[in-house]
C-alpha beads as a LAMMPS data file, in Angstrom:
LAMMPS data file: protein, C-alpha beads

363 atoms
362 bonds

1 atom types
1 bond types

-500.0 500.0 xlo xhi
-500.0 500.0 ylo yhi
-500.0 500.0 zlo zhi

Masses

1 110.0

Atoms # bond

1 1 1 0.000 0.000 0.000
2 1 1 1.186 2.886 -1.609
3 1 1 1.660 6.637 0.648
4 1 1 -0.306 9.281 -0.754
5 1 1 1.338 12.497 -1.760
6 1 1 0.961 15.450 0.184
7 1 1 -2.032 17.727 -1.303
8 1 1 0.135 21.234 -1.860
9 1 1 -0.375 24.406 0.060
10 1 1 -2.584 27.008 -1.251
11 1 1 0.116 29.556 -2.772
12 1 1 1.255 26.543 -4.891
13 1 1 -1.644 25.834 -5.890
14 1 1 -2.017 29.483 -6.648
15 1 1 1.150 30.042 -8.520
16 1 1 0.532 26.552 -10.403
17 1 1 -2.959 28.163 -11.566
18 1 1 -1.053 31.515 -12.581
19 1 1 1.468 29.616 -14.956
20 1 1 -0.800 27.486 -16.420
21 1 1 -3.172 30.732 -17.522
22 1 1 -0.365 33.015 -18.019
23 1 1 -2.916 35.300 -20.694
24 1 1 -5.640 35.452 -18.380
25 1 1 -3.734 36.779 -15.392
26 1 1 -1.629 38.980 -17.329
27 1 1 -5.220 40.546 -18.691
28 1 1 -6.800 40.931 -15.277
29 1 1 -3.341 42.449 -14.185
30 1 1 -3.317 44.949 -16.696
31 1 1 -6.692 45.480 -16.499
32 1 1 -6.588 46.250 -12.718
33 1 1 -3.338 48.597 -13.740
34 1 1 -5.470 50.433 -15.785
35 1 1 -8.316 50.700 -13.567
36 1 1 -5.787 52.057 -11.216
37 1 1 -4.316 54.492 -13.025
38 1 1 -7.670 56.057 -14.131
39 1 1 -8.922 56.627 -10.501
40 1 1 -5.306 58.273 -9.631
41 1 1 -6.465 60.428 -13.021
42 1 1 -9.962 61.072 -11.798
43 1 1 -8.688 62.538 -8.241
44 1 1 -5.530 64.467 -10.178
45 1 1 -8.446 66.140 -12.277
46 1 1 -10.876 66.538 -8.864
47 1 1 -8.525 68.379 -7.015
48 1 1 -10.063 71.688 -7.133
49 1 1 -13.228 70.367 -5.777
50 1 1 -11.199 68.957 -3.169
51 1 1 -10.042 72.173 -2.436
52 1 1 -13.147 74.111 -2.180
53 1 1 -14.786 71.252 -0.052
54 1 1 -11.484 71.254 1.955
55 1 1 -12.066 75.460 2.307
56 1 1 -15.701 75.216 2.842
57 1 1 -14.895 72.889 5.579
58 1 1 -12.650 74.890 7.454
59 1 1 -14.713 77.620 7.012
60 1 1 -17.688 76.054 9.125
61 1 1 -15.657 75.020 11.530
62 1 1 -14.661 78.736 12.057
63 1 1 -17.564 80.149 11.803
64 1 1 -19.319 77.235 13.833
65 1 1 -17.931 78.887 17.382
66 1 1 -20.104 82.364 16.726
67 1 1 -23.142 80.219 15.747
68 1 1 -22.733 78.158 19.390
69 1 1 -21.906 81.433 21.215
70 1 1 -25.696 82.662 19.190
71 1 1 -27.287 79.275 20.591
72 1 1 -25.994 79.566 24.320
73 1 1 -28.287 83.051 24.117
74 1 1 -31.039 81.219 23.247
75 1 1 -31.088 82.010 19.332
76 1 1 -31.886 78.603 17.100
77 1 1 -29.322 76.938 15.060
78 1 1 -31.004 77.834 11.701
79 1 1 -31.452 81.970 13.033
80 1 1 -27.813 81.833 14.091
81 1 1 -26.679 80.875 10.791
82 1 1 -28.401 83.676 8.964
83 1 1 -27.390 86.154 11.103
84 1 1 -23.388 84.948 11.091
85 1 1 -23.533 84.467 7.646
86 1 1 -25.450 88.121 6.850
87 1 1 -22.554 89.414 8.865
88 1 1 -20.345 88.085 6.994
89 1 1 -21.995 89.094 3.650
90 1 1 -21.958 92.745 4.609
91 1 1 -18.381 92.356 5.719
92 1 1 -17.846 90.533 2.694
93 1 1 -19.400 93.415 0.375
94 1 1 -17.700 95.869 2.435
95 1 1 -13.941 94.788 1.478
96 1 1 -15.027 94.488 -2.042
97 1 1 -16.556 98.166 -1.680
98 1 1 -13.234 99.554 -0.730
99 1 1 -11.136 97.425 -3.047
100 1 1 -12.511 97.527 -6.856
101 1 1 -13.514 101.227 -6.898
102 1 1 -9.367 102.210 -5.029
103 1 1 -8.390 99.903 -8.141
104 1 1 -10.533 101.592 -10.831
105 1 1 -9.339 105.161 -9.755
106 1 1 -5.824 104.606 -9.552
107 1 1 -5.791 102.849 -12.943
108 1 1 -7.464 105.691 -14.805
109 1 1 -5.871 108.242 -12.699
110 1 1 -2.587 106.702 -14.234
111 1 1 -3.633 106.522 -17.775
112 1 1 -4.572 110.431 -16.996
113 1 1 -1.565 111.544 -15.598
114 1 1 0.591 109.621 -18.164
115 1 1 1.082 112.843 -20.433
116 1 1 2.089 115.011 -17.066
117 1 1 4.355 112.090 -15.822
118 1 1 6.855 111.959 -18.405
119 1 1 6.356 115.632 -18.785
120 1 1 7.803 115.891 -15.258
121 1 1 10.387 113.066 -16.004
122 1 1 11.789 115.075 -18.771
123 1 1 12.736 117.974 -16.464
124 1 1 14.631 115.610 -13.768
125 1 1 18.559 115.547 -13.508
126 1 1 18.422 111.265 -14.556
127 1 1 16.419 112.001 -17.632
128 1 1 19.616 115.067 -18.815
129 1 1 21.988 112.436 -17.972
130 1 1 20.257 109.589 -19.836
131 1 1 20.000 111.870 -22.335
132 1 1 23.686 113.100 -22.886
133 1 1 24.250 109.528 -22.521
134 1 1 22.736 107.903 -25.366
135 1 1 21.568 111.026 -27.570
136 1 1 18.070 111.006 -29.166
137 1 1 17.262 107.931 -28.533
138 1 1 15.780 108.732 -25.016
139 1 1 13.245 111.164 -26.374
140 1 1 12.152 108.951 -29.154
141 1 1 11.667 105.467 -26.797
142 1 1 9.319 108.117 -24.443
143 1 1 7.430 109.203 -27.334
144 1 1 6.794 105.402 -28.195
145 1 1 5.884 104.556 -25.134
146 1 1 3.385 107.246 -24.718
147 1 1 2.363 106.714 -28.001
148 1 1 1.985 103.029 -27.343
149 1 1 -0.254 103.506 -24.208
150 1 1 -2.816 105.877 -26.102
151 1 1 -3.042 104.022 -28.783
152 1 1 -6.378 102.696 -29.117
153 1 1 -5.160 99.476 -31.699
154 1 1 -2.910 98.727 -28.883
155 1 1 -5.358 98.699 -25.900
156 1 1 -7.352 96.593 -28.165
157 1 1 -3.830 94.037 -28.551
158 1 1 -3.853 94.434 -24.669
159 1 1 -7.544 92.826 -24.635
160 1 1 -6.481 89.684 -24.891
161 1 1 -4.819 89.945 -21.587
162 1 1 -7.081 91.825 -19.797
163 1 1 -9.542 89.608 -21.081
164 1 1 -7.629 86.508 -19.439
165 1 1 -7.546 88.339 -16.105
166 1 1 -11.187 88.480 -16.303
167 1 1 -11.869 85.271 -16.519
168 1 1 -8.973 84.211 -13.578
169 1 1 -11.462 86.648 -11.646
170 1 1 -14.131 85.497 -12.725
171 1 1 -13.484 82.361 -12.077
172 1 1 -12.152 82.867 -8.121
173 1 1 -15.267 84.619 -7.555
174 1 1 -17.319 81.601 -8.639
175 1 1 -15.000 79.141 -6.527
176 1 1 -15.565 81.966 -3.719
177 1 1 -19.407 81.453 -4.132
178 1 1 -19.097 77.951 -4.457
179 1 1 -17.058 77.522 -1.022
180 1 1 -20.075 79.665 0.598
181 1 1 -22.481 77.683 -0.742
182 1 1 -20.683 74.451 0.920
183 1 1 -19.647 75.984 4.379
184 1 1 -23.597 76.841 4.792
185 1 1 -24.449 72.864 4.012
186 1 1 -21.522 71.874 5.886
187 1 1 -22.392 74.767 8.747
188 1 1 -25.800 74.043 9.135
189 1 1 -25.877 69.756 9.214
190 1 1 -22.488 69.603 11.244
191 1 1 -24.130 68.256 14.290
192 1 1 -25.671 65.126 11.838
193 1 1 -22.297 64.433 10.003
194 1 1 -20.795 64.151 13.745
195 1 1 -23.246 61.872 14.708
196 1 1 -23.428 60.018 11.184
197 1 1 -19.303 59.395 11.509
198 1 1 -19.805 57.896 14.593
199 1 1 -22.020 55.484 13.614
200 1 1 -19.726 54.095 11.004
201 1 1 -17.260 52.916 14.264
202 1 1 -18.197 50.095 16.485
203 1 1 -19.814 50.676 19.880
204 1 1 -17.500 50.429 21.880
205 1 1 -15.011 53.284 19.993
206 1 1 -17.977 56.039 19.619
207 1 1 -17.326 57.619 23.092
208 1 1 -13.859 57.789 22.847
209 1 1 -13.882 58.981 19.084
210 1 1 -17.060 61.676 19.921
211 1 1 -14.627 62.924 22.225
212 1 1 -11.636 63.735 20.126
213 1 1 -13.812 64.835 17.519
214 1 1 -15.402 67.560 20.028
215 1 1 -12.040 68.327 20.951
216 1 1 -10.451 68.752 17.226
217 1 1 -13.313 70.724 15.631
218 1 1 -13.098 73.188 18.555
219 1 1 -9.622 73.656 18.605
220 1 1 -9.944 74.107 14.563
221 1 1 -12.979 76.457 14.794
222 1 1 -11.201 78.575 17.483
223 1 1 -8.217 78.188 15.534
224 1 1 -9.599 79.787 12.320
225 1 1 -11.638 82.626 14.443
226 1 1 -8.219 83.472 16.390
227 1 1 -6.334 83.777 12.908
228 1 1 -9.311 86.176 12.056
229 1 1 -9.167 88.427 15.073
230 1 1 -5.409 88.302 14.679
231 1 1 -5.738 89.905 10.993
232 1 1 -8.770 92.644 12.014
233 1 1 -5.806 94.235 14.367
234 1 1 -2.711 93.845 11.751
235 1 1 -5.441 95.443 9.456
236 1 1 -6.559 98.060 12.167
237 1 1 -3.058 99.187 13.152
238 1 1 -1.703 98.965 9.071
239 1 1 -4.793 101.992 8.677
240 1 1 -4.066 103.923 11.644
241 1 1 -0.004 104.197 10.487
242 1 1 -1.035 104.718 7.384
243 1 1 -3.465 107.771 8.384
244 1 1 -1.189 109.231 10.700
245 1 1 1.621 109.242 8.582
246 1 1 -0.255 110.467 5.432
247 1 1 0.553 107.567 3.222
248 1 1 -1.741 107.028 0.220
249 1 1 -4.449 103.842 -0.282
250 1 1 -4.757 103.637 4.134
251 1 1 -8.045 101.447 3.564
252 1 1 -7.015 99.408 0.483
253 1 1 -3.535 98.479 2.358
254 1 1 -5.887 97.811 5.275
255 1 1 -7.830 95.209 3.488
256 1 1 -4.428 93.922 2.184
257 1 1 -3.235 93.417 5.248
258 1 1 -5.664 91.405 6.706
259 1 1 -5.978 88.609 3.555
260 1 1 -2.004 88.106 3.664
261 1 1 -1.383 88.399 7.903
262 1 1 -3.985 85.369 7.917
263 1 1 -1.269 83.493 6.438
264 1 1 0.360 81.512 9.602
265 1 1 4.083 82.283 10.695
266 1 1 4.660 84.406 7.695
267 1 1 2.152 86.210 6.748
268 1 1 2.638 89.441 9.263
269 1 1 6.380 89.697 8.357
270 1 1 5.841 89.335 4.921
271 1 1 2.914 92.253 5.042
272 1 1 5.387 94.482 6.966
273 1 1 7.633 94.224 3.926
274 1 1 5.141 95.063 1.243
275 1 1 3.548 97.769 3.367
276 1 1 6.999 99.324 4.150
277 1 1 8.147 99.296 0.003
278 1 1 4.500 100.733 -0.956
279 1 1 4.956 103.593 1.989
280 1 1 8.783 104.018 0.698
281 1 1 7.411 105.199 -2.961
282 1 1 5.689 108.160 -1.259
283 1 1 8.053 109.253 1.800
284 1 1 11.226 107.251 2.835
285 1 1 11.330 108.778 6.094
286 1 1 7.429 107.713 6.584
287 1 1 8.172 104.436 5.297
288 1 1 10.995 104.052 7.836
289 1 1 8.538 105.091 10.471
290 1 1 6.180 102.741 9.635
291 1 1 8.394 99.710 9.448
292 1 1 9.259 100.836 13.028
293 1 1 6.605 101.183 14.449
294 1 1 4.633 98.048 12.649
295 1 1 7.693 96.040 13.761
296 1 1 6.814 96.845 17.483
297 1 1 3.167 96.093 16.885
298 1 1 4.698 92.121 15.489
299 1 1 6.401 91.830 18.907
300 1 1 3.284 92.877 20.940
301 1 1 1.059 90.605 18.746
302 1 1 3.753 87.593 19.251
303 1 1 3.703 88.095 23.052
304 1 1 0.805 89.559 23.927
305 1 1 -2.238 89.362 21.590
306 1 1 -1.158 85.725 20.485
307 1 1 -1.191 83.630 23.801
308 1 1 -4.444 85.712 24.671
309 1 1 -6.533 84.685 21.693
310 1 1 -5.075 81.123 20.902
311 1 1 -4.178 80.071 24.916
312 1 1 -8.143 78.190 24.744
313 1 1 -7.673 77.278 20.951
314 1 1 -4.922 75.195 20.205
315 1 1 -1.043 73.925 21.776
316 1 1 1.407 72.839 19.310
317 1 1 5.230 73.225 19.931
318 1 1 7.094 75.662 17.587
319 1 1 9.053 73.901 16.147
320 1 1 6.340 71.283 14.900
321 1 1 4.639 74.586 14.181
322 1 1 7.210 75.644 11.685
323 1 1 7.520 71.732 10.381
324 1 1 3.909 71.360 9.644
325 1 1 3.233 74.541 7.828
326 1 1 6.695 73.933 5.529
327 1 1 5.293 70.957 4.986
328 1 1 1.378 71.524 4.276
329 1 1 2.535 74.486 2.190
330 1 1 5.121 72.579 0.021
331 1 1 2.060 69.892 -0.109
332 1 1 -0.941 71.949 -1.134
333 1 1 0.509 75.737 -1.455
334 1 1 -1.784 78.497 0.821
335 1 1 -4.245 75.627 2.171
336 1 1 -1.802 73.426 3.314
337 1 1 -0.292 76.053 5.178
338 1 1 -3.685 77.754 6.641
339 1 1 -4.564 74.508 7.799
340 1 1 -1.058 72.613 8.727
341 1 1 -1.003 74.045 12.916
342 1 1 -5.098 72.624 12.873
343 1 1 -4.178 69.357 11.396
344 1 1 -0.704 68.905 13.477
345 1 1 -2.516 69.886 16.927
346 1 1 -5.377 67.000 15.812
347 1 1 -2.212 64.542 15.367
348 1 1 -1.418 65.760 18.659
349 1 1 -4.636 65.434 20.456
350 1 1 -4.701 61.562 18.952
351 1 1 -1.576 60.204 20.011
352 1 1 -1.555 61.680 23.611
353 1 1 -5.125 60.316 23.777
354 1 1 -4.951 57.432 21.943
355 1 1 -1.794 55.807 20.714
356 1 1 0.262 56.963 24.227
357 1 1 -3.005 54.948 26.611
358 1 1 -2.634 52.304 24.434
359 1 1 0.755 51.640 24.712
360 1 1 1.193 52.470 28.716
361 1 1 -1.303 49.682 28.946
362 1 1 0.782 46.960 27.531
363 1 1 3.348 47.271 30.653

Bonds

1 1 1 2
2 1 2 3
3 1 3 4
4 1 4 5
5 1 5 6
6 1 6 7
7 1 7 8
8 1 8 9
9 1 9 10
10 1 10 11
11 1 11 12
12 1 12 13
13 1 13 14
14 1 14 15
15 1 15 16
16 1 16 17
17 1 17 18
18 1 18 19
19 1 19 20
20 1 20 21
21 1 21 22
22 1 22 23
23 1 23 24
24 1 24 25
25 1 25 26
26 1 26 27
27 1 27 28
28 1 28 29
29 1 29 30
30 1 30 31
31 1 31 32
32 1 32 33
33 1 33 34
34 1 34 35
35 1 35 36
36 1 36 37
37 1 37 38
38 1 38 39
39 1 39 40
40 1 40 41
41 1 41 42
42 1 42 43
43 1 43 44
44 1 44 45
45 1 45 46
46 1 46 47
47 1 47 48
48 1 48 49
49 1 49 50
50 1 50 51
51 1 51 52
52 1 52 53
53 1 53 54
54 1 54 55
55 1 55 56
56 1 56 57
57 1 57 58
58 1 58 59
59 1 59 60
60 1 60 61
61 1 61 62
62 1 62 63
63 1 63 64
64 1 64 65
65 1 65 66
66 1 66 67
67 1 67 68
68 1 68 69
69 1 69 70
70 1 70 71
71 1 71 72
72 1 72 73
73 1 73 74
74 1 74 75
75 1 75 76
76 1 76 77
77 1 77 78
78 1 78 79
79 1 79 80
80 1 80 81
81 1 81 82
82 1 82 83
83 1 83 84
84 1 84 85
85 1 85 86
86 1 86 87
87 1 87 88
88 1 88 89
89 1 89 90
90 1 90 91
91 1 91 92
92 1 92 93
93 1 93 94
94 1 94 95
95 1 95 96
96 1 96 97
97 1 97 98
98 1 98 99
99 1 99 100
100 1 100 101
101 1 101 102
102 1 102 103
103 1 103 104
104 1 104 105
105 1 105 106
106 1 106 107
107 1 107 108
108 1 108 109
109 1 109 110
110 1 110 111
111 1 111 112
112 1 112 113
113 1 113 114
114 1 114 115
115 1 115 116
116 1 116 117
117 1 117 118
118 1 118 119
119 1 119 120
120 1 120 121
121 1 121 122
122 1 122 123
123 1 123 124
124 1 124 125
125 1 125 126
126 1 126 127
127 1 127 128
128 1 128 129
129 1 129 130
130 1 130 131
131 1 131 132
132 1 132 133
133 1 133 134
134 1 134 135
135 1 135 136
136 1 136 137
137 1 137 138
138 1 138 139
139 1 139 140
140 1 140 141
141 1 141 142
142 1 142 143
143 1 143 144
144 1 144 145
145 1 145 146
146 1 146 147
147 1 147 148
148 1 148 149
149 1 149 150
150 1 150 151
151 1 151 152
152 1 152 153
153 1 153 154
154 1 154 155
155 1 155 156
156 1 156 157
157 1 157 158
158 1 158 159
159 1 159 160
160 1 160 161
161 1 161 162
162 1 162 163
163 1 163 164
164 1 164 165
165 1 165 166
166 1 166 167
167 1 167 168
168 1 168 169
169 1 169 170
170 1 170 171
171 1 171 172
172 1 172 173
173 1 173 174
174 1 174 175
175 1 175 176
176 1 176 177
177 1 177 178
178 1 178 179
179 1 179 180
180 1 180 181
181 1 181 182
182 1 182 183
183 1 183 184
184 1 184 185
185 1 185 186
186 1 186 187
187 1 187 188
188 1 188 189
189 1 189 190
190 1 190 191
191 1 191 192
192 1 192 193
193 1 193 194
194 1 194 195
195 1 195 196
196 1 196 197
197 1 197 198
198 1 198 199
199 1 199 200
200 1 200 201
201 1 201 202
202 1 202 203
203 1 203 204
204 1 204 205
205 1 205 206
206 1 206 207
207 1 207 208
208 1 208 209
209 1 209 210
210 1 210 211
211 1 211 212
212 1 212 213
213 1 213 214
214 1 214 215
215 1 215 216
216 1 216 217
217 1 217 218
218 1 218 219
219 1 219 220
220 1 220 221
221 1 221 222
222 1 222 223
223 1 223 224
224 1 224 225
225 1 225 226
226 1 226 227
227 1 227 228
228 1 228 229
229 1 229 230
230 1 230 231
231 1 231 232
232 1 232 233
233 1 233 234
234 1 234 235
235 1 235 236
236 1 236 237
237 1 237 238
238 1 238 239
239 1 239 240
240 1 240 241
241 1 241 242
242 1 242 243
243 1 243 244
244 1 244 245
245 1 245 246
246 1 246 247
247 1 247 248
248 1 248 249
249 1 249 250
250 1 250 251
251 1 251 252
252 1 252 253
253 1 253 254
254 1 254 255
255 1 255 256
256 1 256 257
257 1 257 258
258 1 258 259
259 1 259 260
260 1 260 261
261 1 261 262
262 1 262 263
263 1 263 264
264 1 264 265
265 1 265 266
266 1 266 267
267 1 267 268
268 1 268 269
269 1 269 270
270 1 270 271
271 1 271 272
272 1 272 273
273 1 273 274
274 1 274 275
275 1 275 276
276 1 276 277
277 1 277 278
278 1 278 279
279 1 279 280
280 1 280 281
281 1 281 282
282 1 282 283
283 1 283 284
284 1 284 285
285 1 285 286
286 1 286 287
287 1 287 288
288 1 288 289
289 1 289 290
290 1 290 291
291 1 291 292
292 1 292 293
293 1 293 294
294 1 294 295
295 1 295 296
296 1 296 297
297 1 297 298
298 1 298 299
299 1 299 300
300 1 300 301
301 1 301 302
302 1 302 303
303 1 303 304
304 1 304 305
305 1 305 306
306 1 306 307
307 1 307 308
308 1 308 309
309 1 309 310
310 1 310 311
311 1 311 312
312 1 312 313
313 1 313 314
314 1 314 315
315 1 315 316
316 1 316 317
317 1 317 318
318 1 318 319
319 1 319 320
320 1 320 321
321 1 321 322
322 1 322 323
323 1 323 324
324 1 324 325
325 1 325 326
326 1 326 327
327 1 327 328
328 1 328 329
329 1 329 330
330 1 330 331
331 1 331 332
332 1 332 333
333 1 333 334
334 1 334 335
335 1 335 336
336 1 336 337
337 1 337 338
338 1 338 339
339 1 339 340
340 1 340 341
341 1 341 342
342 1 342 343
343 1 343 344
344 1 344 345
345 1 345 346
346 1 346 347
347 1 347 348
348 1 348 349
349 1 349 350
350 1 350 351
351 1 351 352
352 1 352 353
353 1 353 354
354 1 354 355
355 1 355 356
356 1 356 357
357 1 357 358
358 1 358 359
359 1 359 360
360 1 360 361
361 1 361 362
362 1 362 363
């Protein structure tokens, strides 16, 4: 009586299967290659909805600690979303207000006071020297230029361009819209996608997890609000220097100030930069007062206005401060680095509540 041979293991079997159908694995291979490859395409080409839902997001969350404040008075959920989000409509319309019309003027005051400005350049010492310089040709590139800037045939050649900007405005204000649209949804049925994402964990996780979550979207929605208030004062003190010190554009440098100094870490310095070069083209000993003074105002905000409006918001360490945003902005450019401190503190908040338990109870 004859031993029976041993029946082989399973990834024999497997691999015996595989070489024995050699085209039909190699098809369902490729075929699951391609399939791949076509969902990496379909997120690569999605990525500007993920953007505005990744905005729109953040924005609720901001805005979601002024419609709790409304609801602790006694005003209902749906009421306290109107009236934060009419605020923010008028404030909205407001900064536009002051913007395009400060843009419109100083564009057509330019193209009016072309003829005057080279009039005036023609009279200074550099225009003499250019002149003994390199002869007649300084006259005749002026009268080009002049004559290229009136010239209707050429405004039309400009079209093209300007036409371009209008639709790269156009199109920001209808991703602006959009992300409005989406922080409202998002906004008003946040308390049901909370409760919905717990749901998808088992039982015995949803306490825990409803407690992080609490945690995290607070920290993120006073987060977002802090960076706000932050940016009102860099814009409030950039109008008062400006005003004092007679510098031109005191509101439109205003609203300047406050979308760039809501860029994290580097936003203020790089705003006391521009505001000290645009201040330096109408008085250098103004502009040196400004960058003075607006320098002083960055060390106040650092050790005084700072810990005051983020000390119930948020607790990172600086230097994973500094690592997250390098890396969220290298990542995703000006999201990644509005939301890299939120999303580091929330990697924070996990492992000291989470991973650290876990592994102090495996002594």
């Amino acid at each position: 009586m004859t031993a029976s041979s041993p029946e082989p293991d399973a990834p024999s079997r497997t691999i015996g299967t595989a070489l024995q159908r050699p085209f039909a694995v190699g098809f369902f291979l490729t075929l699951g290659a391609l399939a791949a490859i076509a969902l990496g395409m379909a997120i690569s080409d999605l990525v500007t909805i993920w953007i505005y839902i990744a905005f729109a997001l953040f924005a609720a969350l901001g805005l979601d600690p002024l419609v709790r404040r409304l609801e602790r008075r006694g005003v209902g959920r749906a009421w306290a979303i109107v009236i934060v989000y009419f605020a923010f409509a008028i404030l909205l319309v407001g900064v536009l207000w002051l913007v395009i019309p400060t843009v419109v003027e100083q564009v057509s005051q330019f193209i009016r006071d072309l003829p005057d400005m080279i009039a005036a350049f023609q009279r200074t010492e550099v225009y003499l020297w250019l002149r003994e310089q390199f002869g007649d040709q300084v006259p005749a590139l002026l009268g080009d230029v002049q004559k290229f800037l009136t010239d209707p045939s050429n405004i039309a050649a400009i079209g093209g361009g300007v036409l371009q900007i209008g639709i790269s405005i156009g199109t920001t204000l209808s991703g602006l819209i959009i992300i409005i649209v989406l922080s409202l949804y998002f906004l008003a049925t946040l308390p049901q996608m909370k409760q919905a994402f717990y749901r998808l964990l088992p039982a015995r996780n949803r306490a825990l997890s409803a407690e992080l979550t609490e945690e995290i979207t607070s920290s993120v929605g006073g987060y977002l609000s802090g960076m706000v208030v932050l940016a009102f004062f860099n814009a409030l003190v950039t109008f008062i220097l400006y005003s004092v010190l007679g510098l031109p554009f005191p509101l439109l440098l205003a609203v300047v100030s406050f979308c760039i100094t809501i860029i994290p870490l580097v936003g203020t310095v790089l705003f006391w930069g521009i505001g000290s070069v645009v201040a330096l083209f109408a008085s250098p000993l103004s502009a040196l007062v400004f960058a003075a003074a607006y320098l002083v105002y960055m060390q106040l905000e650092a050790y005084v206005l700072t810990p005051r409006v983020m000390n119930k918001t948020i607790s990172v360490p600086g230097s994973l401060v500094v690592i997250g945003a390098l890396v969220g902005g290298t990542l995703m450019g000006l999201l990644g680095a509005l939301v890299a401190i939120p999303v580091t503190a929330s990697i924070l908040l996990i492992i000291k509540k989470v991973v650290i338990p876990r592994q102090d109870a495996k002594a």
